[in-house]
MARTI-129650 format. One record per atom (N, C-alpha, C, CB): residue in one letter; z, y, x. Coordinates in steps of 0.2 Angstrom, whole numbers, plus 5000, padded with zeros to 4 digits. Each point is the difference from the previous one (the first is absolute). Glycine has a CB too. Example, Ala and Ser with C-alpha at 12.3 -4.5 7.8 and 13.67 -1.06 7.14 Angstrom:
// residues 2
A503949725066/A500050064996/A500050065004/A500649944991/S499050115007/S500150065004/S500350054996/S499049975006/
***
This chain:
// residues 331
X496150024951/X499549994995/X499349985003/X500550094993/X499249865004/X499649955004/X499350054999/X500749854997/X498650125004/X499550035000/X499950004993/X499849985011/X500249944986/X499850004991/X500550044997/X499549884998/X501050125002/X500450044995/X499850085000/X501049925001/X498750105006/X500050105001/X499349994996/X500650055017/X498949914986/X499450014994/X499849984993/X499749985009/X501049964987/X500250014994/X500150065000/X500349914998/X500250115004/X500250084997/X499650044999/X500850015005/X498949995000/X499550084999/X499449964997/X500350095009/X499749874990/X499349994995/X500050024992/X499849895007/X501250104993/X500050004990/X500150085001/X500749864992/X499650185015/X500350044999/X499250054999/X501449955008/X498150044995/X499550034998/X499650004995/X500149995008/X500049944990/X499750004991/X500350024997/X499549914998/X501350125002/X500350024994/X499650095000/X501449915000/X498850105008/X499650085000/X499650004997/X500350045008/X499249934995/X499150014998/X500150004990/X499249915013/X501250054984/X500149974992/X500350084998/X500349825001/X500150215002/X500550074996/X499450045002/X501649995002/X497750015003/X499850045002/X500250065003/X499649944993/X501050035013/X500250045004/X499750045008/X500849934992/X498850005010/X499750025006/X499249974999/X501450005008/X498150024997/X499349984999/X499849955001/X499950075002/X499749914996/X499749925002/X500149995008/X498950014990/X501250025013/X500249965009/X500449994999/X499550045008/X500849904994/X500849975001/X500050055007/X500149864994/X500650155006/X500449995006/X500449985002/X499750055001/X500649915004/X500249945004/X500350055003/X499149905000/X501750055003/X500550025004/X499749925006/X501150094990/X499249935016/X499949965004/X500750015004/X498850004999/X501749945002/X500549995007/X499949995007/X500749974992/X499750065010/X500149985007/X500449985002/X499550045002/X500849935003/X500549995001/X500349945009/X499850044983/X500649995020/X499849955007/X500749945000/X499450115009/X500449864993/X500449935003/X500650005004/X499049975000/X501750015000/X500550015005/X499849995007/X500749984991/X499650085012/X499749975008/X499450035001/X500649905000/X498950084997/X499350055001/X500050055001/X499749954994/X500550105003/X499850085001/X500450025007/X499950024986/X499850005016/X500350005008/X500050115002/X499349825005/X501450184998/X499950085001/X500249985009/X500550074986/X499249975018/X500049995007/X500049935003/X500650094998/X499349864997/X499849925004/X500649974996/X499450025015/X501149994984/X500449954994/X500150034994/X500749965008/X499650004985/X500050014995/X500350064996/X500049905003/X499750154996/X500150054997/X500550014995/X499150015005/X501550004999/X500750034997/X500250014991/X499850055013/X500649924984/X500250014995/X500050094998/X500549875003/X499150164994/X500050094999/X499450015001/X501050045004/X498649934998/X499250035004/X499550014995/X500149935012/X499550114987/X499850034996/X499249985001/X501150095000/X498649884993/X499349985001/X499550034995/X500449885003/X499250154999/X499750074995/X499349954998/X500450145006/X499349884990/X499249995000/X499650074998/X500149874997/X499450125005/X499650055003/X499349994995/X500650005014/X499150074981/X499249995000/X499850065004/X499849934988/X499650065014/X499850075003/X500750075002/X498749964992/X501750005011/X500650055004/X500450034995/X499350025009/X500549954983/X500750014995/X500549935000/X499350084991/X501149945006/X500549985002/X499949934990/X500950155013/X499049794988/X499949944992/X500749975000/X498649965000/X501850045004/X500649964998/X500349995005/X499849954992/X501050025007/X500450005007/X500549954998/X499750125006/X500649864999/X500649955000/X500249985005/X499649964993/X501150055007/X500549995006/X500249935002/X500450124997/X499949865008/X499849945001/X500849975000/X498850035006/X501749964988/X500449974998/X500349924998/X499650104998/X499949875004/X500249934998/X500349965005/X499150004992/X500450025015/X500349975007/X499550045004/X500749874998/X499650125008/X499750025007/X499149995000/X501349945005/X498250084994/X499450015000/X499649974995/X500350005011/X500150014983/X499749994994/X500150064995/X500149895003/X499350134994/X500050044995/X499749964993/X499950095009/X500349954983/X499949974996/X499350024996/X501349975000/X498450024994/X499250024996/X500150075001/X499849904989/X499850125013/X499950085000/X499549994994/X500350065013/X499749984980/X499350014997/X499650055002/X500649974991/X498850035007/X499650035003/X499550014993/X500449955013/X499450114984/X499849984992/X499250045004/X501550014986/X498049945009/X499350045001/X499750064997/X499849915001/X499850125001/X499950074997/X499450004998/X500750065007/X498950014990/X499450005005/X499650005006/X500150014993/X500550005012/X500050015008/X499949935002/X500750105002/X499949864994/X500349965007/X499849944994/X501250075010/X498149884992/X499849954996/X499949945006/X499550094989/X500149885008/X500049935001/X499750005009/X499749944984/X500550055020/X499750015008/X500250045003/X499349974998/X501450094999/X500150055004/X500349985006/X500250064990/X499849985015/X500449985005/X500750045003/X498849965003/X501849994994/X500450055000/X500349985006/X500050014988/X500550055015/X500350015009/X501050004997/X498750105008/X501649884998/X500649994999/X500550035006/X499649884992/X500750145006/X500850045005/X500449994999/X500050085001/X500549895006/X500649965005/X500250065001/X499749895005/X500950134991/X500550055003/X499750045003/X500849945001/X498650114993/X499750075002/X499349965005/X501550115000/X498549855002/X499549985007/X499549964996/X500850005011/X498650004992/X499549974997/X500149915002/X499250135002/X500649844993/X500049934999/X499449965003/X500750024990/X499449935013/X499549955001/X500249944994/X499850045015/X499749954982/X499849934996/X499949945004/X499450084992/X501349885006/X500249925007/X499449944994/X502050015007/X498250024987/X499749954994/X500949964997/X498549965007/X501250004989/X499249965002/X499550014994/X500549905006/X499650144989/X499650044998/X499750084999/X500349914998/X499450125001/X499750055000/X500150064997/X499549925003/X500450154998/X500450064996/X499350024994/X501050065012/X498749914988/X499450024995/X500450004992/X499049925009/X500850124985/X500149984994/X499749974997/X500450075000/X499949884998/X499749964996/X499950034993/X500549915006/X499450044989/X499550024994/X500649954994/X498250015007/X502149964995/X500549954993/X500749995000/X499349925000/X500950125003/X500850035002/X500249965006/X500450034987/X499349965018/X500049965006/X500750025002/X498850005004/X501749925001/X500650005002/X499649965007/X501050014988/X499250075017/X499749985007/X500650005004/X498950044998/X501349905007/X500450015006/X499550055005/X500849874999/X499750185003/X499550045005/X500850005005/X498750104991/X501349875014/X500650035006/X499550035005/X501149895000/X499750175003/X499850065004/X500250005006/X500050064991/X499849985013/X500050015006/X500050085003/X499449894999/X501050145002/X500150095005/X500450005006/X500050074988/X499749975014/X500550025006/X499950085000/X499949885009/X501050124995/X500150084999/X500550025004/X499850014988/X500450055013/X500350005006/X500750044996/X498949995011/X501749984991/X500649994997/X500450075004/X500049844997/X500550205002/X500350045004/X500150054995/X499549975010/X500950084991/X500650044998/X500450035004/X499949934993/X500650145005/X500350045003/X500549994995/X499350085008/X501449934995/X500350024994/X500650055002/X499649894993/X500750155004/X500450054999/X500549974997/X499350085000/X501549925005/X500549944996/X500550054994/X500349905014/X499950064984/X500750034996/X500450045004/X500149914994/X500350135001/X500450055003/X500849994999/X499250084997/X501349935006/X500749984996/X499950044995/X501049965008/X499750014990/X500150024993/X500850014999/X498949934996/X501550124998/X500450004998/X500249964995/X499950085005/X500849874991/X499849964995/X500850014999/X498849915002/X501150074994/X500949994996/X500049934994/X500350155000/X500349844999/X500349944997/X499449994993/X501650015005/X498249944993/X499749964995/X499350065000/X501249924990/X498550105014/X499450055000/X499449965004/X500850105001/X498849914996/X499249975002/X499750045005/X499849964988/X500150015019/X499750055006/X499650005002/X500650005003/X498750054994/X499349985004/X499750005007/X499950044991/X499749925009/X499950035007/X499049985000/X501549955008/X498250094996/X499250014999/X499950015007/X499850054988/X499749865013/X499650005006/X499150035001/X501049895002/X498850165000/X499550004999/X499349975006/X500850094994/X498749875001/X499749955005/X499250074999/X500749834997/X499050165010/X499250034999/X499649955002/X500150115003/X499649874996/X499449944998/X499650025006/X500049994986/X499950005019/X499650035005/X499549925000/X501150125008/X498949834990/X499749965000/X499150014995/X501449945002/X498350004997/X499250034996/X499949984996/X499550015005/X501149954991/X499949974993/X500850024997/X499049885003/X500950084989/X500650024998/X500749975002/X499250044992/X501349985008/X500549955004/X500650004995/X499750025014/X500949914987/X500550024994/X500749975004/X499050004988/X501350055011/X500749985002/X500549994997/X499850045008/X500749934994/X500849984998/X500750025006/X499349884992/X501050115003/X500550035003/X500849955001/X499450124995/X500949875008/X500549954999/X500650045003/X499149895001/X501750134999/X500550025002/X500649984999/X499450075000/X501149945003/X500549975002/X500650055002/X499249915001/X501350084997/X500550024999/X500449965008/X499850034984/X500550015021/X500349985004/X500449945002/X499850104999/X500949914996/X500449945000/X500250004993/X500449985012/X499550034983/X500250024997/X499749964991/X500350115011/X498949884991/X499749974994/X499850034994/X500449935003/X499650144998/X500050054995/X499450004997/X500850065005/X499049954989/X499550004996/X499350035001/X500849984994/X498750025006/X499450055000/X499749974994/X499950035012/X499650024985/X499550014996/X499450025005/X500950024990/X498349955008/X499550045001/X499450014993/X500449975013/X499650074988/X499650044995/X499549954998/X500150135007/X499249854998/X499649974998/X499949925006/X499550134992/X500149825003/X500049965005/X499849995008/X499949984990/X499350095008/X499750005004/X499850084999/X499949875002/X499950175005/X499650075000/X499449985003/X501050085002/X498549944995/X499450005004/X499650055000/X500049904998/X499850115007/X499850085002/X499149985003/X501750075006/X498149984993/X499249995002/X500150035009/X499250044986/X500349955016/X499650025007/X500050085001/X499149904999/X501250135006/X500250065001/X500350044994/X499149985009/X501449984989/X500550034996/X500750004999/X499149994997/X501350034999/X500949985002/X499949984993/X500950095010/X499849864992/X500549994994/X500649995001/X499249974995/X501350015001/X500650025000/X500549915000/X499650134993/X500649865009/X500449944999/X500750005000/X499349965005/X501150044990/X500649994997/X500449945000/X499650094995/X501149945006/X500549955000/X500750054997/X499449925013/X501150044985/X500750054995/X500649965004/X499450024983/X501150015018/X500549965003/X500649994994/X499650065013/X500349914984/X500750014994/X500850005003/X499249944991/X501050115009/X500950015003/X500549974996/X499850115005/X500549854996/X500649954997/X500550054997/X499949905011/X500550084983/X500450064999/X500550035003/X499749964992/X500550005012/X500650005004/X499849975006/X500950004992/X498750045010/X499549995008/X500949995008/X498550134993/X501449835010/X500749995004/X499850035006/X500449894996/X499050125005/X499950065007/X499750084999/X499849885006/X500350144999/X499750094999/X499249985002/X501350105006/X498549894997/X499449985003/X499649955000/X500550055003/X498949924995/X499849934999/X499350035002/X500949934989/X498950015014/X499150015007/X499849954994/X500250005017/X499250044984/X499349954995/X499549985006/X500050074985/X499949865014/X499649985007/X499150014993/X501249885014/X498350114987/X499350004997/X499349975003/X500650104996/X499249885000/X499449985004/X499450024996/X500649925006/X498750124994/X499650024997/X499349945002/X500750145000/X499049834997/X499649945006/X499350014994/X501349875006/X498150134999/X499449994994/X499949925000/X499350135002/X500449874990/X499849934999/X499749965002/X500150024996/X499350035007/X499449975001/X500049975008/X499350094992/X501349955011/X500149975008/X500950035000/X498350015007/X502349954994/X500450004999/X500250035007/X499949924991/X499750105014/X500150015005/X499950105004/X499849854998/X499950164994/X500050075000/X500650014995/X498750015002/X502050035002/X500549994996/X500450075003/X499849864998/X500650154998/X500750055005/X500749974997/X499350135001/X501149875004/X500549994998/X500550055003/X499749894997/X500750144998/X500550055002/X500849984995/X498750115005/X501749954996/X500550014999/X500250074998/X500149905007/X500150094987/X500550074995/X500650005000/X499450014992/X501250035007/X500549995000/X500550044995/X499549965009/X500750004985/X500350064994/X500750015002/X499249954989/X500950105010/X500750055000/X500350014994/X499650055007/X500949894994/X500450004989/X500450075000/X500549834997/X499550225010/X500750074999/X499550055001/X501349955006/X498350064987/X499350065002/X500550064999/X498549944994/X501350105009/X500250084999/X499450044995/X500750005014/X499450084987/X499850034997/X499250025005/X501350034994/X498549935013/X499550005002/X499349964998/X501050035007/X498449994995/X499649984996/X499349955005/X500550124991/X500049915017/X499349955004/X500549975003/X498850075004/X500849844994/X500649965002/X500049985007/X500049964989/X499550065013/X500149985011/X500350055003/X498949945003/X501150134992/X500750055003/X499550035005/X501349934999/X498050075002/X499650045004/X499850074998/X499749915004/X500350155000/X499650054993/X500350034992/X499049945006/X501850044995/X500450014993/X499950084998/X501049905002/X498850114991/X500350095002/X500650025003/X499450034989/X500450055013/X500850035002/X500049985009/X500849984986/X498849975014/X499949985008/X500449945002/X499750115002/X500849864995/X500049945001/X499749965003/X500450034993/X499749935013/X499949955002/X500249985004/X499450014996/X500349905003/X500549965006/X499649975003/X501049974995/X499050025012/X499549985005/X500149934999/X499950095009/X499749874997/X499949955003/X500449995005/X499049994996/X501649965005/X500350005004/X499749995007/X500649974991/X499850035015/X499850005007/X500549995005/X499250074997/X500449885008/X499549974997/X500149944997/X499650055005/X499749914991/X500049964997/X499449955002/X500650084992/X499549855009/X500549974999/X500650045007/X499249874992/X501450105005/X500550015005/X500649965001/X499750104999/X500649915007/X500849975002/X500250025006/X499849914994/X500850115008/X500549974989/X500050064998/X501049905000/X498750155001/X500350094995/X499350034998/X501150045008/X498850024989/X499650024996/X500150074998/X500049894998/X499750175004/X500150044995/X499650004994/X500350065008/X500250004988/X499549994992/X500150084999/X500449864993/X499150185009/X499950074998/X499850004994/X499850045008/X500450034988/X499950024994/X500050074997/X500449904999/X499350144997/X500150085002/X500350014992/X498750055010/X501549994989/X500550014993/X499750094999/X501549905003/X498150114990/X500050054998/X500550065000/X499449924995/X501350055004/X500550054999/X500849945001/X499150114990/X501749935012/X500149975002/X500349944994/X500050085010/X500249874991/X500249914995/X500449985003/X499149954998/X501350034999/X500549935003/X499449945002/X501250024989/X499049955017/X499449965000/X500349925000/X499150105008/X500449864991/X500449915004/X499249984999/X501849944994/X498550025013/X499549945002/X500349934998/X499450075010/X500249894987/X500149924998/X499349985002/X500849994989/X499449945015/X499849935002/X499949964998/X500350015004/X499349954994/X500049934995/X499449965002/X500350064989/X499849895009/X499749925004/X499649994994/X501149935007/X498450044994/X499449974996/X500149964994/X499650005010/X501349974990/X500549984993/X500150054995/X500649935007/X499350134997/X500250054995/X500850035003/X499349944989/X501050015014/X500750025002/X500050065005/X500449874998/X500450165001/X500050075004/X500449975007/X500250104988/X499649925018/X500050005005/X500650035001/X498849995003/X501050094998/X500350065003/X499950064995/X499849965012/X501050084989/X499650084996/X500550045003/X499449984989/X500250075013/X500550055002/X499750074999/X500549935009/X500150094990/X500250074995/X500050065005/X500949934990/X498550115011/X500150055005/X500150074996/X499349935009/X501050074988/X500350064997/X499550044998/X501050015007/X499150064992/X499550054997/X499850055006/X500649994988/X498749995013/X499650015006/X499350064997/X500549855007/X499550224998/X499650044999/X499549995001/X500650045001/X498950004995/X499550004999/X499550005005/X500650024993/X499149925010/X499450005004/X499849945002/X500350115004/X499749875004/X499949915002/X500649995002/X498749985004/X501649934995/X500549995004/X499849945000/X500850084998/X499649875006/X499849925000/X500749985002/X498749995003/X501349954996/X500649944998/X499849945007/X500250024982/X500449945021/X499649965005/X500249934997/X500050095011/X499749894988/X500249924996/X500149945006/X499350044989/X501249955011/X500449925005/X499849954997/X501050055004/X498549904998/X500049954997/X500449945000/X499150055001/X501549975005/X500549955000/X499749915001/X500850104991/X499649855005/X499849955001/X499349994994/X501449965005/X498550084993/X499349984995/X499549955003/X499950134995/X499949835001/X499549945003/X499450054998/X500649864998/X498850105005/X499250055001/X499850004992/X499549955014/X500350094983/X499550014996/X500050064996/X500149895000/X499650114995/X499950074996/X500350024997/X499349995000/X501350075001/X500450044996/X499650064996/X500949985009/X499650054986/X499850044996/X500550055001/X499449914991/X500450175010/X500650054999/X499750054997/X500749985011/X500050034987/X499950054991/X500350115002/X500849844989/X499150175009/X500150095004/X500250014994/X499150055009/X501449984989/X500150034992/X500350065003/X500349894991/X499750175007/X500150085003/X499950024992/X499550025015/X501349984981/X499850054994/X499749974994/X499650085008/X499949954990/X499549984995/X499449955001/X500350104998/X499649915010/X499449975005/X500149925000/X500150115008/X499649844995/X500149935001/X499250015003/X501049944990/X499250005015/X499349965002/X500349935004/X499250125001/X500249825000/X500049975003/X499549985005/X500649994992/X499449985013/X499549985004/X500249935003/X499850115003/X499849855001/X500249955003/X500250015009/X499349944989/X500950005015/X500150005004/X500149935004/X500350104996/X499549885010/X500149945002/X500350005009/X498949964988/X501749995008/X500349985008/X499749955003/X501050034997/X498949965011/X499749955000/X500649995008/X498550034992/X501749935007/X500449975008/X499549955003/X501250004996/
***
């Protein structure tokens, strides 16, 4: 919308009011802003598709507009007059929570005729984050599998991330919740991802590789790995650490190793026990069936035989019990 048409508008749009005798003899006037692609700049390049552009009167908050169209352009923010905010006001602007410098090439002042000003921006902030990864998980056939990475914002402005995952070898589906999470300056939020399980899933095991990355600098990132369990038991902590009844299965030792391995584990009361092996395909290695073993710690010594180097997965099932951990052979 050009400059004559925004001042048509509100010219008839004011005489109809003043004519019904809705509002007082002062007109008031909206004013846009709006920046240029490539202009608005966050850290010295084009401020990222998501970045968030507030305006500001005396430290309230007159409008805002995210920056959608491309890389370092935002679109008209309105800006309507009051009796505060009239013809000369000087109005201030925020880059993702941080204070804005005005590049031009015109000016944040309010006008008085429904002004359409280019204002491109300028902030800098300091990008960074912790995050807390996903957990495994149990899943079964055609079942939807959450998983929640938790990001803290340890940075000074606001920041927004995405998420991207991937399914081992397999190409299995994910869903995520929203496009983007954006969390303020010393605060958490949540970043989600769903693993959707095939109905007639072809492996017991499947590795979700993830990557959590902020926008504003792609290089503040985590990337980790979950791993769902399509044969969940009646257990309820899927890394098998701290199960009630005392259950648990260690960390193998050592690790990395070659070519053998113990795998301790303590058992609440006594279980028929087996340990399985599995490759990063999901496929089963090894399993062996150590009978029904009493109640306390025992371990199993795993021969890695001809196994080429990388990361195995082994499974503890005793009973009711299950857990998984990883493991890596290295020759």
């Amino acid at each position: 919308m050009n400059r004559k048409l925004i001042r048509t508008f509100a010219t008839v749009a004011i005489g109809f009011l003043l004519a019904c005798g809705s509002i007082s003899a002062q007109p008031i006037w909206t004013d846009y802003y709006g920046g240029k692609t490539d202009m608005t700049l966050y850290n010295g390049v084009p401020a990222p598709i998501g970045s968030i552009v507030e305006i500001l009167y005396e430290g309230e908050s007159v409008g805002a507009d995210t920056v959608i169209i491309g890389a370092g352009k935002y679109g008209l923010i309105g800006v309507i007059g009051t009796d505060d905010i009239t013809t000369g006001e000087e109005l201030t602007f925020l880059l993702n929570g941080r204070p804005a410098t005005i590049l031009g090439p015109e000016d944040a002042t309010f006008g008085s005729m429904g002004d359409v000003k280019e204002v491109n921006l300028s902030a800098e902030g300091v990008v960074q984050a912790d995050f807390d990864p996903a957990t495994d998980q149990f899943g079964s056939p055609s079942a939807t599998v959450p998983f929640v990475i938790t990001v803290h914002n340890t940075g000074n402005g606001i920041d927004f991330y995405k998420i991207t995952a991937v399914s081992s070898t397999h190409g299995w589906l994910f869903t995520y919740n929203e496009k983007f999470t954006y969390v303020h300056a010393g605060q958490t939020g949540h970043v989600t991802f769903s693993l959707i399980v095939p109905p007639s899933p072809s492996v017991a095991i499947e590795e979700i590789q993830y990557t959590v990355a902020s926008m504003l600098d792609p290089t503040v990132n985590y990337s980790g790995t979950v791993i769902v369990d399509l044969a969940p038991t009646d257990a309820d902590d899927e890394t098998g650490d701290n199960l009630p009844g005392g259950f648990e299965l260690f960390q193998n030792y050592p690790n990395p190793f070659n070519p053998s391995t113990t795998i301790a584990f303590e058992l609440p009361k006594s279980s028929p026990v087996t340990v399985e092996v599995y490759n990063l395909l999901g496929e089963l290695i090894e399993r062996a069936e150590l009978g029904r073993l009493s109640a306390g710690r025992h371990s199993y010594n795993f021969q890695a035989g001809n196994l080429a180097s990388g990361i195995y997965l082994y499974r503890l099932k005793a009973g009711e019990y299950s857990a998984i951990k990883k493991m890596a052979l290295l020759k």
